[in-house]
C-alpha positions as CSV (number, residue, x, y, z in Angstrom):
1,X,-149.1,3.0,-35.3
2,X,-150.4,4.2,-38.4
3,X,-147.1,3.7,-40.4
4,X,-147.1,0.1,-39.0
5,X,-150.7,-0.6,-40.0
6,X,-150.0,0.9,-43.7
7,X,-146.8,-1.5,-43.9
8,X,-148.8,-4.4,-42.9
9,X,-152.1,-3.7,-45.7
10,X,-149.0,-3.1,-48.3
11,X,-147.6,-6.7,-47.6
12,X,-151.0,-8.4,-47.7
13,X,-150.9,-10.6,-50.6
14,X,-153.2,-9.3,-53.4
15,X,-154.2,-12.4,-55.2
16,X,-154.7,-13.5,-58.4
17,X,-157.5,-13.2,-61.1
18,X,-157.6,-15.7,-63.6
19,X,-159.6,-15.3,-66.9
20,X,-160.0,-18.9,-68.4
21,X,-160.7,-18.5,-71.5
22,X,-162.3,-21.7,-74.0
23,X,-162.4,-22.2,-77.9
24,X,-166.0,-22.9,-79.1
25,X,-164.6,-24.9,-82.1
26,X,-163.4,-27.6,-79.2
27,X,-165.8,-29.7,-77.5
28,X,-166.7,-28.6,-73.8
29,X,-165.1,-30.0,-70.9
30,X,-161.8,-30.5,-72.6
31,X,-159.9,-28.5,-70.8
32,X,-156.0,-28.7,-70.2
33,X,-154.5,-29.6,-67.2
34,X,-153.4,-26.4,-65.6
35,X,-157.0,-25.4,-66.3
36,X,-158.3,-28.2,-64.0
37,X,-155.8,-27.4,-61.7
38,X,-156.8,-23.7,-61.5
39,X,-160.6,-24.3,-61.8
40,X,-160.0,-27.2,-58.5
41,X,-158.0,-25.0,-56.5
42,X,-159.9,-21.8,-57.1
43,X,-161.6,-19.6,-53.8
44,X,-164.4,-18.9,-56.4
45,X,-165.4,-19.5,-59.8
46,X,-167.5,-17.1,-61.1
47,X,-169.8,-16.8,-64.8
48,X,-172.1,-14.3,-65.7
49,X,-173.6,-16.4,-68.4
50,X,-175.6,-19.1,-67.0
51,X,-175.6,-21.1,-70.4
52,X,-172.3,-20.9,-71.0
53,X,-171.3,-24.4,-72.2
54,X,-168.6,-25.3,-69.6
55,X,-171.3,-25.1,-66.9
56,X,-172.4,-28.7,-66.6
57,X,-168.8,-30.4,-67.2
58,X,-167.7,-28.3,-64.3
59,X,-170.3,-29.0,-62.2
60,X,-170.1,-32.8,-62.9
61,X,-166.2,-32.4,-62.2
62,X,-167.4,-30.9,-58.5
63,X,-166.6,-27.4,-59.3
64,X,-169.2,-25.1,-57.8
65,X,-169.9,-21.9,-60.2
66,X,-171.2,-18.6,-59.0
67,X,-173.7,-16.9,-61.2
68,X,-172.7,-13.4,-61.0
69,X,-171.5,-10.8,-63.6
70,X,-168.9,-9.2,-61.2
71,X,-167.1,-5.7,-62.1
72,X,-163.5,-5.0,-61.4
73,X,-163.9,-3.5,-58.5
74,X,-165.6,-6.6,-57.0
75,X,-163.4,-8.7,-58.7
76,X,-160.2,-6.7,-57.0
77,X,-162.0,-6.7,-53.7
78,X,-162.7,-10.5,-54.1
79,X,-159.2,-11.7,-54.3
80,X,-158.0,-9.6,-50.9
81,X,-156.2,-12.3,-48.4
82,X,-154.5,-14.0,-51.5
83,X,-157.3,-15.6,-52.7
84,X,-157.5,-17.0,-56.3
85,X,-160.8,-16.4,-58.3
86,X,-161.2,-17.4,-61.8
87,X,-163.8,-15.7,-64.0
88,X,-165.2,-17.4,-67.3
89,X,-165.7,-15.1,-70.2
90,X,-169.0,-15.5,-72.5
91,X,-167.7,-16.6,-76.2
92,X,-167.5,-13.0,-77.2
93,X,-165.1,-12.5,-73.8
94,X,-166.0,-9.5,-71.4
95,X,-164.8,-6.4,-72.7
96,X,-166.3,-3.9,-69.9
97,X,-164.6,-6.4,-67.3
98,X,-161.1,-6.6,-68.8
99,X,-161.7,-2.2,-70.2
100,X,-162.4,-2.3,-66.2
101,X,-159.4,-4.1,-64.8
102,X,-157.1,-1.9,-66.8
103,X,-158.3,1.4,-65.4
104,X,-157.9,0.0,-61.9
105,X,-154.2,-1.1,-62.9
106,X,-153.5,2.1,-64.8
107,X,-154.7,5.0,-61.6
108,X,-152.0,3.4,-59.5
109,X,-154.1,4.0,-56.8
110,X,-155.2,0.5,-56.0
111,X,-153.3,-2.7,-55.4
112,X,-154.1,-5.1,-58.0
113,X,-154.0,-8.9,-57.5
114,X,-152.0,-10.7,-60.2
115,X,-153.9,-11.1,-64.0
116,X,-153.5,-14.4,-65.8
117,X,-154.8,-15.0,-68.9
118,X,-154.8,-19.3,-68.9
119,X,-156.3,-20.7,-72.1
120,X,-158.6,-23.9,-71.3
121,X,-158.3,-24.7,-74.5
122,X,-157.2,-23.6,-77.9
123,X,-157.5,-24.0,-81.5
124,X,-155.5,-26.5,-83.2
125,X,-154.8,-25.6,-87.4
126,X,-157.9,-25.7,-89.3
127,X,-160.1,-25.1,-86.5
128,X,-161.8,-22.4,-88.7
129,X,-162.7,-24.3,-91.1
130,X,-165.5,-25.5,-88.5
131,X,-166.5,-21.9,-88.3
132,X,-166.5,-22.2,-92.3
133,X,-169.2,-25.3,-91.9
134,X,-171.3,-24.0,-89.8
135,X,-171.8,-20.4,-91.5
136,X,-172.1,-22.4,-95.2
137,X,-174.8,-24.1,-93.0
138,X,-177.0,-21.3,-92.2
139,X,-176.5,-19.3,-94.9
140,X,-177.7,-22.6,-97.0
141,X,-180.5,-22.6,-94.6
142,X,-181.3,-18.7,-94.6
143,X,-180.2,-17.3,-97.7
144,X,-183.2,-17.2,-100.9
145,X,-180.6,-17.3,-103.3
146,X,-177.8,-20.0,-101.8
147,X,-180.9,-21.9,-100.6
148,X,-181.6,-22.9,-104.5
149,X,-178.7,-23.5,-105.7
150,X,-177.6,-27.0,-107.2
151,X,-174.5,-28.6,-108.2
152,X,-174.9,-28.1,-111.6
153,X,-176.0,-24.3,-111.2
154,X,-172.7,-23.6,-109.6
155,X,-170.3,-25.8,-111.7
156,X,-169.6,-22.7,-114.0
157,X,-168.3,-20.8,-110.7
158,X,-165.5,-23.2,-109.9
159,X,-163.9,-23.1,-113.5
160,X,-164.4,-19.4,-112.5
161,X,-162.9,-19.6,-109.2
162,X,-159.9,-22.0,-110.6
163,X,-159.0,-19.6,-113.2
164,X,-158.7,-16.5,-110.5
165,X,-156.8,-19.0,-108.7
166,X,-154.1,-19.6,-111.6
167,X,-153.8,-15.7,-112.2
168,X,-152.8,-15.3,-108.5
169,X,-150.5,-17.5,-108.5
170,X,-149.0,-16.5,-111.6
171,X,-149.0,-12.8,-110.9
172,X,-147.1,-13.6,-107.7
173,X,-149.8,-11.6,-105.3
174,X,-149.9,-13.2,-102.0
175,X,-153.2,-11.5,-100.9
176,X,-154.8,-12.3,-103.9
177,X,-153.4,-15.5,-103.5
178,X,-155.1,-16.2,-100.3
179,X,-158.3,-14.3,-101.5
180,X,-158.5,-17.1,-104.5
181,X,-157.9,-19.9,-102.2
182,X,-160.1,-18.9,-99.6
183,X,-163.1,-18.6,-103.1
184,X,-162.1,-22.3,-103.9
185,X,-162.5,-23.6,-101.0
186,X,-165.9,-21.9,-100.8
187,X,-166.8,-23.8,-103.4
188,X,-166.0,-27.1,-102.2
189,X,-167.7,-26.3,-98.8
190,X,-170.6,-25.1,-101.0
191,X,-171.0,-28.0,-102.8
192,X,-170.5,-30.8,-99.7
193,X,-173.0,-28.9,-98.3
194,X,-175.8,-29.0,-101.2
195,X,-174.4,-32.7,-100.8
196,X,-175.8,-33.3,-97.3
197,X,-179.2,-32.9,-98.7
198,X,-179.1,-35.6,-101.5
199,X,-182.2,-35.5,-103.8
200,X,-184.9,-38.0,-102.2
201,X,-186.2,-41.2,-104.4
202,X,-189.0,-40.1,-107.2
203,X,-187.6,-36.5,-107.5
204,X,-186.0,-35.5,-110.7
205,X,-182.4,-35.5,-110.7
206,X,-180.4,-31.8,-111.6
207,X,-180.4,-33.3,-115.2
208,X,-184.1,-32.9,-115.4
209,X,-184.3,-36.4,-115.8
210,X,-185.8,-39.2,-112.7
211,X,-182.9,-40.7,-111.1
212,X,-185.2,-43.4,-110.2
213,X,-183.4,-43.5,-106.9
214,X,-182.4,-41.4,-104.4
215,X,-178.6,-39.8,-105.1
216,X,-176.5,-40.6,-101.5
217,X,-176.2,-37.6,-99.2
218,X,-172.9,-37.2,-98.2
219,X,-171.3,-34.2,-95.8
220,X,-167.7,-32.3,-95.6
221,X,-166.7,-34.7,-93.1
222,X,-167.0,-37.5,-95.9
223,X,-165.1,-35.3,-98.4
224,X,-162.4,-35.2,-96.0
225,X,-162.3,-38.3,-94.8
226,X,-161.8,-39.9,-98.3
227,X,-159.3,-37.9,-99.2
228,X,-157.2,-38.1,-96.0
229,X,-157.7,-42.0,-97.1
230,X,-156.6,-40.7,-100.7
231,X,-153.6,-39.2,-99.3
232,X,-152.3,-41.6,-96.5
233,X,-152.4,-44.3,-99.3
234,X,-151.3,-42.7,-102.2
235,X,-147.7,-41.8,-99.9
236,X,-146.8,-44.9,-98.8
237,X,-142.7,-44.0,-98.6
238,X,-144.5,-41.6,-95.6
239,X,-147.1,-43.3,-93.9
240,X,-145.4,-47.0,-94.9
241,X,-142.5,-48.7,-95.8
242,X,-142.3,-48.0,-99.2
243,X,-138.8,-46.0,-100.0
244,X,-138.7,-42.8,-102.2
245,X,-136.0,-40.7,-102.5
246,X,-136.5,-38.6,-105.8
247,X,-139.6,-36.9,-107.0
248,X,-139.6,-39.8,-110.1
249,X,-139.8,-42.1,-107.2
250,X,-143.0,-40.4,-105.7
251,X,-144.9,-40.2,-108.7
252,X,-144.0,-43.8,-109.8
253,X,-145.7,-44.6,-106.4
254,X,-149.0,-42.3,-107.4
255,X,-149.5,-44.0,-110.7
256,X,-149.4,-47.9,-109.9
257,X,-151.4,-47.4,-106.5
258,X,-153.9,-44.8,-108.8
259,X,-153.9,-47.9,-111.4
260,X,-154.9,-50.0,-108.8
261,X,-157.4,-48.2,-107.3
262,X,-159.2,-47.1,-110.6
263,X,-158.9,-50.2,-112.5
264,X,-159.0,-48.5,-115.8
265,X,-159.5,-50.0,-119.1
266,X,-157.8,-46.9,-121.0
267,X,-154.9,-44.5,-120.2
268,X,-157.1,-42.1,-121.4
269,X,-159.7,-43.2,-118.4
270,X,-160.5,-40.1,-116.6
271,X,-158.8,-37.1,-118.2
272,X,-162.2,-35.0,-118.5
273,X,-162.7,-33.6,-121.7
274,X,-163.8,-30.8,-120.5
275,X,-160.3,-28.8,-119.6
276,X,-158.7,-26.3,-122.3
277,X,-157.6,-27.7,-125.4
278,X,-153.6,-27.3,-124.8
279,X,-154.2,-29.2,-121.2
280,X,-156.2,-32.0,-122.4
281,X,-153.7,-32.5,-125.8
282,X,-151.0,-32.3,-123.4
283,X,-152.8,-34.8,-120.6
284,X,-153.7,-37.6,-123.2
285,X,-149.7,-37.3,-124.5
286,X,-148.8,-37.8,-121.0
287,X,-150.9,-40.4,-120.5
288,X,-150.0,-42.1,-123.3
289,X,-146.4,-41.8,-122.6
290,X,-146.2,-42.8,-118.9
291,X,-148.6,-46.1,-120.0
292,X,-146.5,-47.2,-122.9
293,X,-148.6,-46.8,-125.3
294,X,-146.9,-46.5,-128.8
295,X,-148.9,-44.6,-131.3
296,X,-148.6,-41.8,-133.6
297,X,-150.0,-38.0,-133.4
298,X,-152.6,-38.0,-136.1
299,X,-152.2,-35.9,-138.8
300,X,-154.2,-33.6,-140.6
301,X,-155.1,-30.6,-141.8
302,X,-155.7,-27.3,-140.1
303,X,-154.4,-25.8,-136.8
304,X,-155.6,-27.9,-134.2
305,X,-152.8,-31.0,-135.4
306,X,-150.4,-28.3,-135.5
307,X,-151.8,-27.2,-131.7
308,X,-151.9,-31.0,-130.7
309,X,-148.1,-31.5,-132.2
310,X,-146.7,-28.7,-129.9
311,X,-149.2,-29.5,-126.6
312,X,-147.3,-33.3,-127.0
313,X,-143.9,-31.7,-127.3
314,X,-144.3,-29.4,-124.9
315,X,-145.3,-31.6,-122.4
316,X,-142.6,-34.4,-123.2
317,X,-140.2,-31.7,-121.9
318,X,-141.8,-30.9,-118.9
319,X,-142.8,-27.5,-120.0
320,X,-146.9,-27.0,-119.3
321,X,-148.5,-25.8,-122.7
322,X,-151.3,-23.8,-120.8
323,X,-149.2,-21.9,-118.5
324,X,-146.2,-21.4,-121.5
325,X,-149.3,-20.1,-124.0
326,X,-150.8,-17.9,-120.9
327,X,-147.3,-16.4,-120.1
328,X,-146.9,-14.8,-123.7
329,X,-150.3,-13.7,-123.9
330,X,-149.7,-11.9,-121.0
331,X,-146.3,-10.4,-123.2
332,X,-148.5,-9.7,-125.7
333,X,-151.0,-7.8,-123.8
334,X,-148.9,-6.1,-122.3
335,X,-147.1,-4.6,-125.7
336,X,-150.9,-4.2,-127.0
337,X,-150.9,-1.5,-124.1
338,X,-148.0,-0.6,-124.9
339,X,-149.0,0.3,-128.6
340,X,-152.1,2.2,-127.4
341,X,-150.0,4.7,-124.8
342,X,-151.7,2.6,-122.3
343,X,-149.7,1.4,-118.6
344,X,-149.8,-1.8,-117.7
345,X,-152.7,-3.4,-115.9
346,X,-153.0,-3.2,-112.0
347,X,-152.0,-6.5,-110.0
């Protein structure tokens, strides 16, 4: 009799918990299918948190949710007969109920319904970069110093930021590298977001100056958007018809649709001033090359025509001044070291 009865509880079906989890970064009540499935067919659905998001796009789908913050035990006990129950973590998850399920299943002493882990839904690529919005937002918000900041005020930190960028890269240092990438795009989330805010009609503009009128607000979601316009357009032998099977080809394609979209009266149109003397000599020589336009280096005294002379060269054979002139500074640093007993930097 009692061997019989202890046969019989062992082949009573244990059941299954079900832990749905959800990304915050989608938007509630997109769920997949399996997790409709489960959610439908469920004995009980239980949630400890009673604003947890989900809520009412479950209950509008006719799935009745238990309030209840239910320990493993409970949950074990639950499930007896074969039943299904599906529990809904909090967005931090529920670390004292799965810490809990693993004791039970680690004493071997009790029989555990099946554990599934069933992701409602998930993050695509790039879904952080929401989480990247929305802490740029409070910290704009909350923060005395990012709260004050301009566009103008902060300009000096993406040459900054750029440059650190460049010396990854060239040093070969993937952490760095994604250190430096991850500071650039800080910057451009920074500056989208002192964007939102525009500067209202009447107020002085950043140049100290009245605007007169009110500069357009514009948000990250604009940035974006323009250039995923930018970038469908400017590949047409991708996302068109257009054929392109060398890199020539490609970059034939960027120019005339960039000349059609800017309009520009000069070659020279655009290439900011502003960059290090061997880029811009090297740009405008570019420039001038690629538009057909036959004219002479000027000549002169000094070292800048010499500078200028060798920028042009340099870039007619494809060889980038900047990063040539960086590359054996970097030679001659190093034997500067050298010279002084000194080991070479740290990467």
């Amino acid at each position: 009799m009692t061997d019989h009865s202890q046969s019989t509880a062992a082949a009573e079906p244990t059941g299954r918990i079900v832990l749905l989890t959800t990304s915050h970064r989608v938007a509630p009540g997109v769920l997949s299918w399996p997790a409709w499935q489960t959610l439908h067919a469920a004995d009980r659905v239980l949630c400890a948190d009673p604003g947890h998001p989900q809520l009412p796009y479950l209950r509008e789908a006719g799935v009745e949710v238990e309030h209840t913050a239910a320990d493993a035990h409970e949950l074990v006990a639950a499930c007896a007969g074969g039943r299904t129950v599906v529990v809904l973590p909090g967005g931090e998850g529920d670390q004292r109920l799965t810490d809990g399920l693993a004791r039970l299943a680690g004493s071997g002493r009790v029989s555990m319904p099946d554990l599934e882990l069933l992701p409602g839904s998930y993050d695509l690529p790039g879904a952080r970069l929401l989480d990247l919005v929305q802490v740029m937002d409070r910290v704009r918000r909350e923060c005395p110093w990012t709260s004050r900041q301009t566009h103008r005020g902060l300009a000096k930190y993406a040459i900054e930021e750029a440059y650190e960028l460049v010396e990854a890269i060239e040093d070969g240092d993937r952490e760095e590298l994604r250190e430096e990438l991850g500071d650039v795009l800080l910057q451009v989330v920074f500056h989208a977001r002192i964007a939102e805010e525009g500067i209202p009609a009447g107020e002085d503009g950043e140049d100290g100056e009245d605007d007169g009128e009110a500069l357009g607000a514009f948000s990250i979601d604009d940035v974006a958007g323009a250039l995923v316009q930018k970038l469908i357009h400017r590949h047409p032998h991708v996302f068109g018809d257009a054929q392109a099977e060398t890199p020539e080809d490609v970059h034939a394609h960027w120019q005339r649709t960039k000349a059609v979209e800017k309009r520009r009266e000069s070659v020279t149109d655009g290439v900011p001033v502003g960059q290090p003397g061997l880029a811009l000599a090297a740009k405008l020589a570019g420039r001038a090359r690629a538009g057909g336009v036959a004219v002479e280096l000027p000549r002169g005294e000094g070292i800048g025509y010499e500078l200028l002379e060798l920028a042009a060269r340099a870039e007619a054979e494809g060889v980038d001044p900047e990063t040539a002139l960086r590359a054996a500074a970097r030679v001659y640093r190093d034997a500067i070291r050298a010279a002084e007993g000194v080991g070479a930097p740290a990467r």
